[in-house]
TORNU-705793 format. One record per residue (C-alpha): x, y, z. Coordinates in steps of 0.02 Angstrom, whole numbers, padded with zeros to 5 digits, always signed. Layout:
XYZ/...
# end
This chain:
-00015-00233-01643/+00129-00333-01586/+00155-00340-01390/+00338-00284-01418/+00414-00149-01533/+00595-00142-01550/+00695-00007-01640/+00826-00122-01722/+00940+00023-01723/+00956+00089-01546/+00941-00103-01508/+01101-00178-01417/+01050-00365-01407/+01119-00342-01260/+00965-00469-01182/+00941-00373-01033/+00763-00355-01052/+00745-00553-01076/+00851-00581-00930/+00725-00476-00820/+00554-00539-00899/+00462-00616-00741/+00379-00757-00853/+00505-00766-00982/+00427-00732-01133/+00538-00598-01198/+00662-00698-01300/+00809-00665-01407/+00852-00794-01516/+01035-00748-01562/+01154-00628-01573/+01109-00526-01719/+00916-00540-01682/+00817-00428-01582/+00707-00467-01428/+00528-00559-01467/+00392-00623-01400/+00292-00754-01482/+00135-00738-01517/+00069-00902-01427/+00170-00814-01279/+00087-00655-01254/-00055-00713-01166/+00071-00735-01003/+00115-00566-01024/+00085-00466-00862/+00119-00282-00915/+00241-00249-00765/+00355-00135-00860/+00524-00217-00849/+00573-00221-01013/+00531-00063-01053/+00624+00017-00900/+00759-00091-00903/+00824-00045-01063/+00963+00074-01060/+00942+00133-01250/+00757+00170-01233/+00740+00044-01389/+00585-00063-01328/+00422-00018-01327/+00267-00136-01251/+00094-00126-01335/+00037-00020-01160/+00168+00033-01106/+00313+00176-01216/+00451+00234-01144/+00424+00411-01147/+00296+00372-01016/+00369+00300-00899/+00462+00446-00782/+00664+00431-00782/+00751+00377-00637/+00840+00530-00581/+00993+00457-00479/+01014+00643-00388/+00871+00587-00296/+00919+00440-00238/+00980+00432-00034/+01124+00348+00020/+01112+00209+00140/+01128+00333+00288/+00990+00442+00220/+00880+00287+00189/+00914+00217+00375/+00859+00391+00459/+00694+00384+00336/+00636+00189+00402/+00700+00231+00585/+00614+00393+00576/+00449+00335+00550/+00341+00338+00701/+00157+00278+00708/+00057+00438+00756/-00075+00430+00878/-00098+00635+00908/-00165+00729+00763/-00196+00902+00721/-00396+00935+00697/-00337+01008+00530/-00400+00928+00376/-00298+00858+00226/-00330+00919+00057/-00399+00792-00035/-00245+00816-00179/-00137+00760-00056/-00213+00626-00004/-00232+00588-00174/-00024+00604-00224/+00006+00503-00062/-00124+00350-00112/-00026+00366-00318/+00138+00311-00231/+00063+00178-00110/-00012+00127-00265/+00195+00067-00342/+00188-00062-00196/+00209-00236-00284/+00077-00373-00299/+00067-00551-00350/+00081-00562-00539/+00061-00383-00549/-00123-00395-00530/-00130-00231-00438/-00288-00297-00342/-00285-00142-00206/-00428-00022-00205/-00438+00108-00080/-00598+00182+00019/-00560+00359+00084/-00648+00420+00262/-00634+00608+00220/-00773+00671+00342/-00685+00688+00526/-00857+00688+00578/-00920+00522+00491/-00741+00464+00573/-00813+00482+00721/-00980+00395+00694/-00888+00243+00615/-00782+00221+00767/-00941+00216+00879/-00992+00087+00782/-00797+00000+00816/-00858+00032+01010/-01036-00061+00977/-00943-00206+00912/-00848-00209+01072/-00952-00198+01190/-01066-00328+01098/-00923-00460+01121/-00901-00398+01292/-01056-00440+01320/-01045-00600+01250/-00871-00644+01350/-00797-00659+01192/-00586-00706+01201/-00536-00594+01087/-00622-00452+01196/-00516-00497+01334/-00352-00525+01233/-00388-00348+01156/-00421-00252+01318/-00572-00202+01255/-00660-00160+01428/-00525-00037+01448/-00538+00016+01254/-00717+00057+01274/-00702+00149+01471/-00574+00276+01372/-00709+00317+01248/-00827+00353+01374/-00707+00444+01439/-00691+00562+01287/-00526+00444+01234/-00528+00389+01061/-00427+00215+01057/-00511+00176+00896/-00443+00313+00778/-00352+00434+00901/-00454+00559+00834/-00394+00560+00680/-00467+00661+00535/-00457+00529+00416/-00466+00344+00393/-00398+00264+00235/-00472+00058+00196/-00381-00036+00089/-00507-00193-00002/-00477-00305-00130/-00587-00461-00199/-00605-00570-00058/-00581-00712-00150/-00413-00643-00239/-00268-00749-00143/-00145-00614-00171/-00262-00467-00118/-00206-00499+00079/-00018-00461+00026/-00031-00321-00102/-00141-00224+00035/-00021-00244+00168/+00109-00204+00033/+00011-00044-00011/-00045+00001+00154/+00144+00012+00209/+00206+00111+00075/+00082+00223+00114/+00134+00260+00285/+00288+00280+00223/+00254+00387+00095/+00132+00529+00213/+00273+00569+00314/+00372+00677+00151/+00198+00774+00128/+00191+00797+00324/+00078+00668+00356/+00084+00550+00511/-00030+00380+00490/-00059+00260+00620/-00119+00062+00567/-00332+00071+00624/-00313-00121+00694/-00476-00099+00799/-00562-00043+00672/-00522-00149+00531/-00537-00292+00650/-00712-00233+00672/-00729-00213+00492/-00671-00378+00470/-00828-00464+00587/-00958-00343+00631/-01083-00326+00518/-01158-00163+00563/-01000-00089+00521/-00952-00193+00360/-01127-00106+00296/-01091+00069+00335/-00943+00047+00221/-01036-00031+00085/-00877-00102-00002/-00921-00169-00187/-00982-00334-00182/-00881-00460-00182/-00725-00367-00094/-00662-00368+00091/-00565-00249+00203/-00377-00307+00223/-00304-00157+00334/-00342+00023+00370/-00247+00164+00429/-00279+00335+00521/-00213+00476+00427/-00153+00681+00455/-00066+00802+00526/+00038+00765+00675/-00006+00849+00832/+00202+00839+00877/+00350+00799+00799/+00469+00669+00861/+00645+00717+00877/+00746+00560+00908/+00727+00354+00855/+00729+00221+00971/+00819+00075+00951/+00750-00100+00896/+00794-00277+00961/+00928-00343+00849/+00879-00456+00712/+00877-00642+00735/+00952-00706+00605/+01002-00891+00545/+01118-00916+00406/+01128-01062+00310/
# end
């Protein structure tokens, strides 16, 4: 099957779709010819969809990818600049949760948009390890608290450049620092040895904070623990990530315990034009 199917009737040649092609394989040769792709070409193909969104007739199709499933881009939907400035400033990292569980379906929606963040190449490297059980939470941030005290121990900088002594005196204290008591913890791995992994799990990790908030959802970024995740191995085996992949960022997930009712300002950007 070819990698492109083009209805030569609904077909502009309008060479919008090769004018979007990341690698440039889509090609349209002249005026009265439709878009190709040649077949020494295809191999470069990396299945991100542009052409067949792109196209304002619907009149491309890509070997995976039809346009009737792909979902339209209802513009009703779409905020204004004003609307889309309240939604960034609005977002607060949450550190107070409810002790209510979230159903696991909407976890699930949330994780399907983080999942549209971009990646290098479209490679989509991001896989996602969900804490569900408050209570194994809990036993994994002990573990975050071992690691500390170990390099407290061992007069470790990065113990004192964390504040770790005062990190682990609040959890003795009944103060969770680690994952504020969160209900659940979300990891997001990748090959270790994939160089754009790092990015797309940032990438990913951010949309998903940004996208609990509309299900009523607060997240928090889990520094300490990924950090321990990162170098302690009692922890990296309690995970047991598939072999071969690494941790790249996790984030505490729920219900917010209160709702914030104004947003702070930000230092000014520093800019340089040139």
């Amino acid at each position: 099957m070819a990698l492109l199917v083009i209805n030569s009737d609904t077909c502009k040649r309008d060479g919008i779709c090769t004018a979007v092609c990341p690698t440039g394989i889509v090609r349209l040769e002249s005026p009265e010819s439709v878009p190709t792709v040649a077949a020494e070409d295809e191999a470069f193909c990396i299945q991100c969809g542009h052409c067949v969104s792109v196209c304002p007739h619907g009149a491309l199709a890509h070997a995976v990818l039809k346009p009737e499933e792909c979902l339209p881009l209802q513009k009703e939907l779409l905020s204004d600049p004003a609307g889309v400035e309240q939604f960034l400033r609005s977002r607060r990292s949450i550190r107070a949760y409810k002790q209510e569980p979230v159903d696991r379906d909407i976890l699930s929606a949330v994780l399907r948009l983080a999942s549209h963040a971009p990646s290098g190449h479209n490679l989509q490297p991001v896989r996602w390890l969900v804490i569900h059980d408050s209570a194994h939470v809990q036993r994994l941030a002990a573990m975050v608290i071992d690691w500390m005290r170990h390099l407290i121990a061992e007069k470790a900088p990065m113990a004192t450049m964390m504040h770790m002594d005062r990190v682990v005196a609040a959890w003795e204290d009944d103060w969770d620092r680690i994952c504020r008591s969160a209900p659940h913890v979300i990891v997001a791995h990748a090959e270790k040895d994939n160089p754009t992994a790092p990015a797309a799990c940032t990438l990913a990790l951010s949309y998903l904070e940004l996208a609990a908030g509309p299900h009523g959802l607060g997240a928090c970024w889990a520094g300490y623990f990924n950090a321990a995740a990162t170098f302690w191995p009692p922890l990296q085996s309690a995970l047991n990530l598939p072999e071969g992949h690494t941790n790249f960022g996790a984030m505490m997930i729920g219900y917010p315990k209160f709702k914030y009712q104004r947003m702070p300002p930000r230092h000014a950007p520093i800019i340089d034009w040139r």
